[in-house]
C-alpha positions as CSV (number, residue, x, y, z in Angstrom):
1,X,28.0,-23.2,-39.4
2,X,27.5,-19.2,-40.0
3,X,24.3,-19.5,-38.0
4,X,25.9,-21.5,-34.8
5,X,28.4,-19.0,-35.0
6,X,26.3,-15.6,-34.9
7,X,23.9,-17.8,-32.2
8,X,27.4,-17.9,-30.0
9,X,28.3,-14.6,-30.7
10,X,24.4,-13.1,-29.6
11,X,24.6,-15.2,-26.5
12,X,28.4,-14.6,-25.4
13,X,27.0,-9.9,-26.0
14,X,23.7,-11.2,-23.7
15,X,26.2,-12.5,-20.9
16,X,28.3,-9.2,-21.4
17,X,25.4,-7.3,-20.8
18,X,23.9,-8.8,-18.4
19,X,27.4,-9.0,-16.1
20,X,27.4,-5.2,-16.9
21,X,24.0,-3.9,-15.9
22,X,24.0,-6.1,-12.9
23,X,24.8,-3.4,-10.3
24,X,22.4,-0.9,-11.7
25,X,19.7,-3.7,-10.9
26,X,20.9,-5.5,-7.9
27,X,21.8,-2.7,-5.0
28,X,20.4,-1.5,-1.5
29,X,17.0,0.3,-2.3
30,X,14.4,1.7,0.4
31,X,10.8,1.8,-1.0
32,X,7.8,3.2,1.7
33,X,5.0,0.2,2.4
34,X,2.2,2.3,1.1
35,X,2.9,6.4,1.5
36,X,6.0,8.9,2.6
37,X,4.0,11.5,3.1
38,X,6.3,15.2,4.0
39,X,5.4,15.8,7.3
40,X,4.4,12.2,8.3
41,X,5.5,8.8,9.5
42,X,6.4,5.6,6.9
43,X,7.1,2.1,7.5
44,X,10.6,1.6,4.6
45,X,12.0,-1.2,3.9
46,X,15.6,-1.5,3.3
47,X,16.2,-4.1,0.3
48,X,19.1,-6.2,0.2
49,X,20.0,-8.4,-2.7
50,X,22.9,-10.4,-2.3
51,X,25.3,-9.9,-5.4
52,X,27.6,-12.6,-4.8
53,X,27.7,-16.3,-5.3
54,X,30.3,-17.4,-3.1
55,X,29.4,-15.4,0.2
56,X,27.0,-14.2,2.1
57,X,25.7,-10.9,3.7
58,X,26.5,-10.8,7.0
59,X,26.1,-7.2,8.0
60,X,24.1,-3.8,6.7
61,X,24.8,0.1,8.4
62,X,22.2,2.0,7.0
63,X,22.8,5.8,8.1
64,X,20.5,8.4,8.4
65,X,20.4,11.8,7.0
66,X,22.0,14.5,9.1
67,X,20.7,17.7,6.8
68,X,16.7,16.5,7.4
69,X,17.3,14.1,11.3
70,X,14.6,12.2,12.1
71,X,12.9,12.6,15.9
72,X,11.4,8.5,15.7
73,X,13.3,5.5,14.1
74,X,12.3,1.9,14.8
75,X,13.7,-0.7,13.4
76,X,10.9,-3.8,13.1
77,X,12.4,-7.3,14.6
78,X,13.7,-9.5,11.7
79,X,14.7,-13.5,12.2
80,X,18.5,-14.2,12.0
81,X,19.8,-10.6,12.6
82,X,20.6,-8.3,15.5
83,X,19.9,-4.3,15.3
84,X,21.8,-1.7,17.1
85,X,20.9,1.8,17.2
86,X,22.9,4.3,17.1
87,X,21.9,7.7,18.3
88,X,23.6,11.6,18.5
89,X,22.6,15.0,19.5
90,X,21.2,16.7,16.6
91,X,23.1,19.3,15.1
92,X,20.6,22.0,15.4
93,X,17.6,22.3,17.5
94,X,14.4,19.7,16.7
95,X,11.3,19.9,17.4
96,X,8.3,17.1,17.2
97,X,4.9,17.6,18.3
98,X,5.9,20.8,20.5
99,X,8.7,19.2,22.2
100,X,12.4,19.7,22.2
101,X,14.3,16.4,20.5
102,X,17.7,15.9,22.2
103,X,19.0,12.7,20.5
104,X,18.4,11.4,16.7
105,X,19.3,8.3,15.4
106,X,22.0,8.5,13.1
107,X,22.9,4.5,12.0
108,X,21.0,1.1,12.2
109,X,22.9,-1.6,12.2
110,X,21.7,-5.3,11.5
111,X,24.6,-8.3,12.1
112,X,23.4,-11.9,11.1
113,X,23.2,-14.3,13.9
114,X,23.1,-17.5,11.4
115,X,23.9,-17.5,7.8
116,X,22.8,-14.0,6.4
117,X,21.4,-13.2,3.1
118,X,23.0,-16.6,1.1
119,X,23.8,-16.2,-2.4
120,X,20.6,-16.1,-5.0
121,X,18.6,-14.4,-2.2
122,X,17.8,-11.1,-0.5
123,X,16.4,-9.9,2.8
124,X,13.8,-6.8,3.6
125,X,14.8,-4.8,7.1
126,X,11.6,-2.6,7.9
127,X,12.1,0.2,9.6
128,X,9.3,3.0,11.4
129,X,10.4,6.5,10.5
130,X,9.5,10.3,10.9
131,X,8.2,12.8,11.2
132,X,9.5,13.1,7.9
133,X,10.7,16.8,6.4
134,X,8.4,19.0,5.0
135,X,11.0,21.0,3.1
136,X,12.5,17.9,1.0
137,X,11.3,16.3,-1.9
138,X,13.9,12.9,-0.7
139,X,15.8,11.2,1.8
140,X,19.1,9.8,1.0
141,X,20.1,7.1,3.5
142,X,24.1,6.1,2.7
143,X,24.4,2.1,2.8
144,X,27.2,0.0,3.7
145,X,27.2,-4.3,2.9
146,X,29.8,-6.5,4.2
147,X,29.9,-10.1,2.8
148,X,31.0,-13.2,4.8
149,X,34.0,-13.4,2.9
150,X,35.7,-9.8,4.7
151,X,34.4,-7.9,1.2
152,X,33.2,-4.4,1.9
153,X,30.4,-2.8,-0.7
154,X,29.5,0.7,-0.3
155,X,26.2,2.0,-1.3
156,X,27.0,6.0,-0.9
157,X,27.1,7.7,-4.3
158,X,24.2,10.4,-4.5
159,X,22.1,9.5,-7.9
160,X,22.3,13.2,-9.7
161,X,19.2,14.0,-11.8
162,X,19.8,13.7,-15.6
163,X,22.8,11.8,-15.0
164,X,23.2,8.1,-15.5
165,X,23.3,6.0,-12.3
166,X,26.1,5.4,-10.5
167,X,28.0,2.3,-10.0
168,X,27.1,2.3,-6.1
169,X,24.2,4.4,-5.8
170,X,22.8,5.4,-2.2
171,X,19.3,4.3,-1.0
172,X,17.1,7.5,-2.2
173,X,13.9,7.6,-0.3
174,X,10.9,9.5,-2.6
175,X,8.7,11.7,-0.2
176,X,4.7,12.8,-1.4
177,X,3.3,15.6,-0.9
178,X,2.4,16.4,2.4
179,X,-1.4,15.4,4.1
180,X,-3.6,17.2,6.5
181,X,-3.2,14.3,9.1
182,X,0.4,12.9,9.4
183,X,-0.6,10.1,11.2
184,X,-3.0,8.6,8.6
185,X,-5.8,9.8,5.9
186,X,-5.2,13.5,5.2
187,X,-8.8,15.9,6.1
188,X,-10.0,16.4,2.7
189,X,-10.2,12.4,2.4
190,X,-11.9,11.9,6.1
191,X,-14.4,14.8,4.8
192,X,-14.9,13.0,1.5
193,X,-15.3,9.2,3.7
194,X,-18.0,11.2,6.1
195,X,-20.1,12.6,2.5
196,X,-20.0,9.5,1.4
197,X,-21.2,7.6,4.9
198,X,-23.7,9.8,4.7
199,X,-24.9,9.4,1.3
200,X,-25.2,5.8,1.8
201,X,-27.4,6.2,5.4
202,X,-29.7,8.7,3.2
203,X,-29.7,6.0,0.3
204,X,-30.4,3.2,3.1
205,X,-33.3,5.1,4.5
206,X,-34.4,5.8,1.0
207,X,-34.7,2.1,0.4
208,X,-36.6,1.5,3.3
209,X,-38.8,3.6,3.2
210,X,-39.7,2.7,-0.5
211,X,-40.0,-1.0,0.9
212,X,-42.3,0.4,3.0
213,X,-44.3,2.2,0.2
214,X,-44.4,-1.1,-1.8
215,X,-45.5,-3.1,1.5
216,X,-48.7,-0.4,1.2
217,X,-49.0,-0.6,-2.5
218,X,-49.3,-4.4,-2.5
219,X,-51.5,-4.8,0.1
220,X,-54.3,-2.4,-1.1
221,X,-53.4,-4.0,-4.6
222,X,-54.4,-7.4,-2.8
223,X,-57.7,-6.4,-1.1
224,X,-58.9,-4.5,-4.6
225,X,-58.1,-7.8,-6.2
226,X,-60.5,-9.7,-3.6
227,X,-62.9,-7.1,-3.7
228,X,-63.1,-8.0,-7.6
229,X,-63.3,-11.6,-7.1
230,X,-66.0,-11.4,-5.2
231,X,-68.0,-8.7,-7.2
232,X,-67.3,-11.0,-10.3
233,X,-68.5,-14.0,-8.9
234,X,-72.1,-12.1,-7.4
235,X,-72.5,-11.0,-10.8
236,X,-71.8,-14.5,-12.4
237,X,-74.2,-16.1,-9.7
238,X,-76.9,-13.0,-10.5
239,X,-76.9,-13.8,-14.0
240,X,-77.1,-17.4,-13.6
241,X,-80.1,-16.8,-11.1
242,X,-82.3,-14.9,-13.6
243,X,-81.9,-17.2,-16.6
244,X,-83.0,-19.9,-14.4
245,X,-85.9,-17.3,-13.7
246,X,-86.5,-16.9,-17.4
247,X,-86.7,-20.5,-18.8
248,X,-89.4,-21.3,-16.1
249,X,-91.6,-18.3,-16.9
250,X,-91.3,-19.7,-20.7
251,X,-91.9,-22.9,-19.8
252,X,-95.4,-22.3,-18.3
C-alpha cells in the first residue's frame, strides 16, 4: 500500500514537472539549415510547435531586427499558408554589394489557408536571409502566435546570458564567424579543395605511370622466362643426345 502510494506520488511530481518545463521546450525557435555565417546569406527556419490541444495555429508575424536590417529576405513557399511581406525604409543608410538599399523587410507574416498547425504537431517556415551583420554575434527575431481559438502567444522576451530562460523567449538566431566568400565556401577552404584536387591528379598520374612500369616489368619477365624454357629444354635434348652417343660407342 506504501509502495502504490509513493508510485502515485512520483508520477503525480513527473506531470508537475513536465506541465512546468513545457514552455522552456515547446516555443518559436529559428535554427540556420547548415551555416550563419557574419557577412553571408542563410536559409532559417522558423519552428512552430503547437502548445495547445484544443486549437490550432492559424497565424505567425515574425519581425525582423531593426538595430542589424537585412537588405534580402525571402520567404520559401509552404502548403496551407499565405506570406505577406512587409517592408520600411531603413532607419539609417544600407548598403549591399556597393549599392544603396532603400527598403528592408521588417515582418513576415504566414496566415493558414486550411487548418494550421493542429494540436500534437508543428510546422517549419523557411526563410532566405542576409547579408547578415558582421558586427553581431546574433539576431533576435521577436515572434508573435495566434491560435484558432482568438488566443494570442508572444514570443518577445530577450534570453539574457547567465540568466534562466524566460517564460516567452524570442527567436535568437546564432551567427559564425564570418568566411572569405559569403556566398558559399570561405577562400582558405576553395585553396585547401584545389591542393587536394591536385594531390590526387599527381597521385592518378603516379598510378599510371607505375601501371605502366609493371606492364614493362612483366613483359621482359615473360620473354626471360621463354628464353629459359628453351635453353633448358636444348640442354635436356643435348644431354640426351650424347648418352645415346656413349652407349653405342660401348656397345661396339
Amino acid at each position: 500500500m506504501k509502495a502504490s502510494r509513493i508510485a502515485a506520488a512520483g508520477a503525480v511530481s513527473g506531470l508537475a514537472v513536465l506541465a512546468l518545463s513545457a514552455p522552456a521546450f515547446a516555443h518559436v525557435s529559428v535554427q540556420p539549415e547548415g551555416a550563419a555565417a557574419k557577412g553571408g546569406y542563410a536559409v532559417v527556419d522558423f519552428k512552430v510547435p503547437n502548445e495547445r490541444d484544443n486549437a490550432s495555429t492559424t497565424k505567425l508575424e515574425v519581425n525582423f531586427p531593426t538595430d542589424h536590417p537585412l537588405a534580402s529576405v525571402m520567404p520559401q513557399p509552404v502548403p496551407g499558408w499565405k506570406a505577406e511581406v512587409t517592408k520600411a525604409k531603413p532607419a539609417k543608410p544600407l548598403e549591399s554589394h556597393g549599392k544603396q538599399i532603400t527598403e528592408v523587410v521588417t515582418k513576415v507574416t504566414w496566415t493558414a489557408d486550411g487548418k494550421g498547425v493542429e494540436p500534437g504537431y508543428f510546422q517549419k517556415f523557411p526563410v532566405s536571409i542576409g547579408a547578415l551583420p558582421e558586427d553581431a554575434d546574433q539576431l533576435v527575431f521577436k515572434a508573435i502566435q495566434t491560435y484558432s481559438n482568438k488566443e494570442v502567444v508572444r514570443w518577445i522576451e530577450v534570453p539574457q546570458e547567465g540568466q534562466e530562460e524566460p517564460d516567452t523567449p524570442a527567436p535568437v538566431l546564432k551567427l559564425s564567424a564570418a568566411e572569405d566568400d559569403a556566398h558559399g565556401a570561405s577562400g582558405s577552404d576553395a585553396k585547401a579543395d584545389d591542393t587536394e584536387a591536385a594531390a590526387q591528379n599527381t597521385a592518378a598520374e603516379t598510378s599510371a605511370s607505375d601501371s605502366g612500369s609493371g606492364d614493362g616489368s612483366d613483359t621482359t619477365a615473360r620473354v626471360l622466362g621463354i628464353v629459359g624454357i628453351v635453353v633448358g629444354a636444348a640442354g635436356v635434348a643435348y644431354g640426351v643426345l650424347a648418352g645415346r652417343r656413349r652407349n653405342s660407342g660401348t656397345a661396339a
